[in-house]
C-alpha positions in Angstrom: -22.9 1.0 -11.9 -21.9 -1.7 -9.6 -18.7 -1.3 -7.1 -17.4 -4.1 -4.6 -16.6 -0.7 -2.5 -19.2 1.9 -2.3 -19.6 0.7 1.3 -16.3 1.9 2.4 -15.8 4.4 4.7 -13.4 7.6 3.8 -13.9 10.3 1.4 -16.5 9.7 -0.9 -14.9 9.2 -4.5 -17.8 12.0 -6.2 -16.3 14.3 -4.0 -13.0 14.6 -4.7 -13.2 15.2 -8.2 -11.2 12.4 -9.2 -12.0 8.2 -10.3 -9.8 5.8 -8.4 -12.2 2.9 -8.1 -12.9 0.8 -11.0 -16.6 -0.4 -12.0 -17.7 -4.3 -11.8 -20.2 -5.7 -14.2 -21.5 -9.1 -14.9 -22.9 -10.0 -18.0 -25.9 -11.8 -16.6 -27.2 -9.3 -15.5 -28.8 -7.0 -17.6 -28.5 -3.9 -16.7 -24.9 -4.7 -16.8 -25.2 -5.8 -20.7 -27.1 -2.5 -21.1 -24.3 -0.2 -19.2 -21.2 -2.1 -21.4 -23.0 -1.4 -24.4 -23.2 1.8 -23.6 -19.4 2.3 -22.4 -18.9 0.3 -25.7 -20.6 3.2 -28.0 -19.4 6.6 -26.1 -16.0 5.3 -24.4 -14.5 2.4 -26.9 -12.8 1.1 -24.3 -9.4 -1.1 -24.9 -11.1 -4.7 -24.2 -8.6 -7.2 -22.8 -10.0 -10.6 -22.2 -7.8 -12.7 -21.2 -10.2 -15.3 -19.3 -9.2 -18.4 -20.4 -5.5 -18.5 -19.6 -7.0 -17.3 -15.7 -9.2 -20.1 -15.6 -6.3 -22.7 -17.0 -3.8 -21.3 -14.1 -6.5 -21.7 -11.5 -7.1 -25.3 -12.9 -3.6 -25.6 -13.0 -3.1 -24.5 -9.4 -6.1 -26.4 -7.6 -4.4 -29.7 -9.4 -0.8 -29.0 -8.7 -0.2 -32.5 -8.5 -1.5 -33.5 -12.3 1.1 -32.2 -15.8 -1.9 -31.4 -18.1 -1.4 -31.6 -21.5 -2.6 -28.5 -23.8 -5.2 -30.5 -25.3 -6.1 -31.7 -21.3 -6.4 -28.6 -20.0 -8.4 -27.3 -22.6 -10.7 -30.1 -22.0 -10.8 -28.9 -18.5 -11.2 -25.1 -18.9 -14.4 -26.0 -21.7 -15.7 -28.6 -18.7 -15.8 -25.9 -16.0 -17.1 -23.5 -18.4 -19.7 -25.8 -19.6 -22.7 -24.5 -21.6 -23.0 -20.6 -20.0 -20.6 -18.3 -22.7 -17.2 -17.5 -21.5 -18.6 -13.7 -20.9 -20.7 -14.4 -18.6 -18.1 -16.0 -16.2 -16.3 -13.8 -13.8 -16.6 -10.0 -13.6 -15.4 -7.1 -16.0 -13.5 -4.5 -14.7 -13.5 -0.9 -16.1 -11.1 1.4 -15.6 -11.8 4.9 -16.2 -8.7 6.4 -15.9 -7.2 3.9 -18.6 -10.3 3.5 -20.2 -9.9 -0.1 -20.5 -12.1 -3.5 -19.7 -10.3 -6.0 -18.3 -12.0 -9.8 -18.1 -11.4 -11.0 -14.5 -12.3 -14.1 -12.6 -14.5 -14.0 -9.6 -13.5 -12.6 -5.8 -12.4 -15.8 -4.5 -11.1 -17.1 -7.5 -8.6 -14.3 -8.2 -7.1 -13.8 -5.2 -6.2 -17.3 -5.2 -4.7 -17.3 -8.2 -3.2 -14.1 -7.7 -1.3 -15.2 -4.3 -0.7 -18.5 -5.7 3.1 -18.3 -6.0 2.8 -16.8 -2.3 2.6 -20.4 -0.9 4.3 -21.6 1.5 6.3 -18.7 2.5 2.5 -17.6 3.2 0.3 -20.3 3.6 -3.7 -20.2 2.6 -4.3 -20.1 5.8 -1.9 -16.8 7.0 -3.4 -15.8 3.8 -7.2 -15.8 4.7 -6.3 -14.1 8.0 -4.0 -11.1 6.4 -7.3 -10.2 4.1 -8.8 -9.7 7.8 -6.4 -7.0 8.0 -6.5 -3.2 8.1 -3.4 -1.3 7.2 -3.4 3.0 7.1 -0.6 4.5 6.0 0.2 8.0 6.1 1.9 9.5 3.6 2.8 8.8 -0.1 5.9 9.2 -0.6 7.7 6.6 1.0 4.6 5.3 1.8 3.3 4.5 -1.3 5.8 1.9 -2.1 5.0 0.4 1.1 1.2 0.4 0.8 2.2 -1.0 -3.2 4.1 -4.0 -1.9 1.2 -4.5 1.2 -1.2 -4.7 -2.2 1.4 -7.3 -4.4 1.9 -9.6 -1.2 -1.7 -9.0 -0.2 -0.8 -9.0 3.2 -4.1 -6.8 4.2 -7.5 -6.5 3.1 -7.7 -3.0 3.4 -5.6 -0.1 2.8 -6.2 3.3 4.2 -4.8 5.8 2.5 -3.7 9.6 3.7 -1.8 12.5 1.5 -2.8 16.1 0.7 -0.1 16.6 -1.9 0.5 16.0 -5.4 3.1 14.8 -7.4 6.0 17.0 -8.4 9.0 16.7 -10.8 11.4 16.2 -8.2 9.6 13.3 -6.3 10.2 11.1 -9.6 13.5 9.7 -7.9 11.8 7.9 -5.8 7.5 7.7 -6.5 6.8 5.0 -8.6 4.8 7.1 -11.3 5.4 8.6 -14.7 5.4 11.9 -16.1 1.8 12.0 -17.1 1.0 12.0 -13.6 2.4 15.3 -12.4 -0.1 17.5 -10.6 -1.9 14.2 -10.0 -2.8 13.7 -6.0 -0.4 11.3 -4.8 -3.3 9.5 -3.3 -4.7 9.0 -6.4 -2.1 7.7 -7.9 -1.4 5.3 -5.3 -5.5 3.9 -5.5 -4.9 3.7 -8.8 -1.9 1.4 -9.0 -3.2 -0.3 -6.2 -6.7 -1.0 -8.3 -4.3 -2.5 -11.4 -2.9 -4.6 -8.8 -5.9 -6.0 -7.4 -9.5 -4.3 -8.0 -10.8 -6.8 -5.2 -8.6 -5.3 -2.5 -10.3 -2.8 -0.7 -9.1 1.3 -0.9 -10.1 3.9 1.5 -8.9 7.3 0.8 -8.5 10.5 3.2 -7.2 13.0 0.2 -6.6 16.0 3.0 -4.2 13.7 4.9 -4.0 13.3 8.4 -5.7 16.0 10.8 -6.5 16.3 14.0 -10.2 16.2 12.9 -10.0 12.9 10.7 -7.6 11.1 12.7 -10.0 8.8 14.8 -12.2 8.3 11.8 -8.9 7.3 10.0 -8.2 4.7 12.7 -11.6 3.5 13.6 -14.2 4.1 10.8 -14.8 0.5 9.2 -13.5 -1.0 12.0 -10.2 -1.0 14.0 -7.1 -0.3 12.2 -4.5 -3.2 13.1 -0.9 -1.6 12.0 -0.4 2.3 11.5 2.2 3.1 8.7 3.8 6.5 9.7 5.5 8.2 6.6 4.4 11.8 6.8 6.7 14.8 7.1 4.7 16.4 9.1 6.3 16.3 12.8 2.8 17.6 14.2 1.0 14.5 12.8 4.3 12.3 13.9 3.5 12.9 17.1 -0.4 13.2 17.6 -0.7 9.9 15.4 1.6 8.3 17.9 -0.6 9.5 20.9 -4.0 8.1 19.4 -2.4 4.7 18.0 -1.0 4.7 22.0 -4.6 5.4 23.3 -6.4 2.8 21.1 -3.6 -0.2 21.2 -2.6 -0.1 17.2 1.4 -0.7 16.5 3.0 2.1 14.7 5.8 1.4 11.7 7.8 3.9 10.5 10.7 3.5 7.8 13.2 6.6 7.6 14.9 5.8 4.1 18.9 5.9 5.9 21.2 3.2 6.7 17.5 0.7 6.5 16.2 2.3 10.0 13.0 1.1 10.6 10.9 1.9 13.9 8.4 -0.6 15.6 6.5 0.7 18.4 4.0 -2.0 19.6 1.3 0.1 21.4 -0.6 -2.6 21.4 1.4 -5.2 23.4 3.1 -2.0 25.3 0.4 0.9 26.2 2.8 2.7 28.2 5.6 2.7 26.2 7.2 6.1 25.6 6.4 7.5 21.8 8.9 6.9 19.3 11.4 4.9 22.3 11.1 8.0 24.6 12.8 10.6 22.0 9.7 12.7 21.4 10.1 13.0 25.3 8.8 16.4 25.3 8.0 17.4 22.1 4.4 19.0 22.1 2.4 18.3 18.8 0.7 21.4 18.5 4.0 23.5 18.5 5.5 21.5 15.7 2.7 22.7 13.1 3.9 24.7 10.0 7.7 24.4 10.8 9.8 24.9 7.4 12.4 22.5 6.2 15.4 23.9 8.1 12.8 24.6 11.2 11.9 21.0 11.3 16.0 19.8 11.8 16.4 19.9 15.4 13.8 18.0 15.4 14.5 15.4 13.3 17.8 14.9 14.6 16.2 14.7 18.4 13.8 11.9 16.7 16.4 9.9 14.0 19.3 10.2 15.9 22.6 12.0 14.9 25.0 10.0 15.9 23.4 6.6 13.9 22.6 9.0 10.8 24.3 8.3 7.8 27.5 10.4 6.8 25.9 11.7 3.7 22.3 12.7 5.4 24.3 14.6 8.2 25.9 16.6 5.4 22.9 16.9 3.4 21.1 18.3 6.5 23.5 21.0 6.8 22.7 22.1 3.6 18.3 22.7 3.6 17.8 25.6 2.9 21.1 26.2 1.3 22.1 24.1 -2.0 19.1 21.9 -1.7 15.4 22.2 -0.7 14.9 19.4 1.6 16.6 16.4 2.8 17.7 13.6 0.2 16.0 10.1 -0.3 17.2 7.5 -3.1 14.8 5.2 -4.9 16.9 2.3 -3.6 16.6 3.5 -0.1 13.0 3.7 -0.3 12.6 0.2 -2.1 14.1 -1.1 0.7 12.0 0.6 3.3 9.1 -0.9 1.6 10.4 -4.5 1.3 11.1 -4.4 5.3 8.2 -2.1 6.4 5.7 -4.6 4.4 8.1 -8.0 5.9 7.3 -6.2 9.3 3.4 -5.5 9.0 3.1 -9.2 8.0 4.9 -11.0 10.7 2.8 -8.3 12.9 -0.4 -9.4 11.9 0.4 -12.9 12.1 1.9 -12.7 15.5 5.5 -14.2 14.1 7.1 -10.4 15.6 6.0 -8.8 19.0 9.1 -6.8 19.5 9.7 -3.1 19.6 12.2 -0.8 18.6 14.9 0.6 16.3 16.5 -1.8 13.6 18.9 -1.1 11.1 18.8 -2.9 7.3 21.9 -0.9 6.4 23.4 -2.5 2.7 26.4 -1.1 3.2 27.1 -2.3 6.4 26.2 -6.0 5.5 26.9 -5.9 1.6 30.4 -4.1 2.0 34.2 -4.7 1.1 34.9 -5.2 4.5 32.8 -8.6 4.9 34.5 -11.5 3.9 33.0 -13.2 0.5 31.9 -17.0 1.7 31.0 -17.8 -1.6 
């Protein structure tokens, strides 16, 4: 077997039980042709090789300049192959958990082609320095479509991963999964979807989630983590993630999934700022372990703010424990969190945004019957 990611830090993937990494092979090699043959005879995988129309959009793309003609950049795809088979070129990429092997080009190659229709709103240049990036987000909920639109823009090169619950009915109104995958770790999932997306990118996975015995090696093993993701529910972990990133200079994001609110808290610019703007002033992490739902309100209403809450989530809080389970998030909600958490971590690692602090994306404040209609 051959991996671009044994290296990584993280949970081993024997360990867990579960596959979330896909297998690299290159027909070249030998033992390669001997391992396909044998996924060929026990497996009989789905084979999708679609090779050829890559290497015509990354000749395509590297000439932007020249209209080829079919005929033209045919010519051109046979030249670059030249006398090797078309098999041997670029990796194949098997999937376990779809039981498929995919035909991909090389490393470089892909990603290039893949972020392609990125330019210029991120140039090659931003580009190469985002895949020096290390993003950990914490929780998968929210968070995975957040660490799902880091992966599409590939605005990192690494995503670490943390969540020690699985998938439920009632998270389907706003987790980006299908039914098949209930009872499936939400961490898995999310590796998963993430290794569709881009089997290059690299995955680190912590399947317990956040603790106080795995939180250092979630922010420093493989190197320094540049932007902390906070999307847990656990207030404990809220608070003691806060007092590391503080400690070791790494800016925390947070989206809540109400009215757009998204926190920035720059520890790295600011090491004294107060955590989460001076409104867990007070709040001890180690008391705010195991709180129920309806426990955990105060508290959230001390952190998010009661007064710049939405009219529906005050309601809705007032009801845990009552007519509902927990507090409500839409899909919409959430889409939106993602779109500006992942807007945020890029202009972060770019150094386009320095600032920190509380901002509201709320749609229906800007998109509303009382704005005026310029068009």
């Amino acid at each position: 077997m051959h991996s671009f990611h044994d290296w990584q830090p993280g949970t081993k993937q024997e360990e867990t039980g579960f596959v979330w990494r896909p297998e690299f092979f290159r027909l070249s090699r030998i033992e390669d042709q001997h391992r396909v043959s044998e996924l060929m005879e026990t497996e009989r995988p789905e084979v999708i090789d679609r090779l050829r129309p890559q290497l015509q959009e990354m000749i395509k793309a590297k000439h932007a300049g020249i209209r080829f003609s079919p005929e033209e950049l045919s010519a051109a795809v046979d030249e670059y192959l030249g006398s090797t088979p078309i098999s041997y070129h670029g990796v194949w990429v098997y999937y376990p958990w779809r039981n498929k092997l995919v035909h991909l080009l090389d490393e470089e190659d892909f990603i290039f082609v893949r972020t392609n229709r990125n330019r210029n709103k991120i140039t090659a240049e931003e580009q190469k320095r985002l895949s020096e990036k290390s993003i950990g987000v914490i929780g998968l909920s929210v968070g995975q479509s957040i660490a799902l639109t880091l992966a599409m823009e590939r605005s990192c090169g690494e995503i670490r991963i943390a969540d020690f619950d699985t998938l439920e009915l009632s998270n389907l109104n706003r987790i980006r999964a299908g039914v098949f995958q209930l009872g499936l770790p939400k961490w898995v999932i999310t590796a998963r979807e993430i290794a569709e997306i881009d089997p290059y990118l690299r995955v680190v996975c912590y399947p317990e989630g956040i603790t106080e015995e795995n939180i250092e090696r979630f922010l420093w093993d493989g190197g320094k983590l540049d932007i902390l993701v906070d999307e847990c529910d656990s207030l404990n972990i809220k608070i003691l993630a806060r007092e590391k990133a503080r400690l070791h200079g790494i800016p925390v994001v947070m989206d809540t999934s109400d009215r757009g609110l998204l926190d920035v808290e720059r520890f790295d610019l600011e090491p004294d700022r107060p955590i989460l703007h001076g409104l867990a002033e007070g709040l001890d992490y180690s008391r705010l372990q195991g709180l129920s739902d309806q426990e955990k309100i105060p508290v959230v209403l001390k952190i998010v703010g009661y007064e710049t809450m939405s009219e529906r989530l005050k309601a809705s809080l007032q009801e845990v424990g009552k007519s509902i389970m927990t507090w409500p998030q839409l899909a919409s909600s959430v889409s939106l969190g993602a779109a500006v958490g992942a807007d945020v971590c890029r202009r972060i690692s770019l150094g386009q945004f320095t600032g920190s602090g509380r901002y509201f994306v709320d749609m229906e404040e800007i998109v509303s019957d009382r704005q005026e209609n310029l068009v």
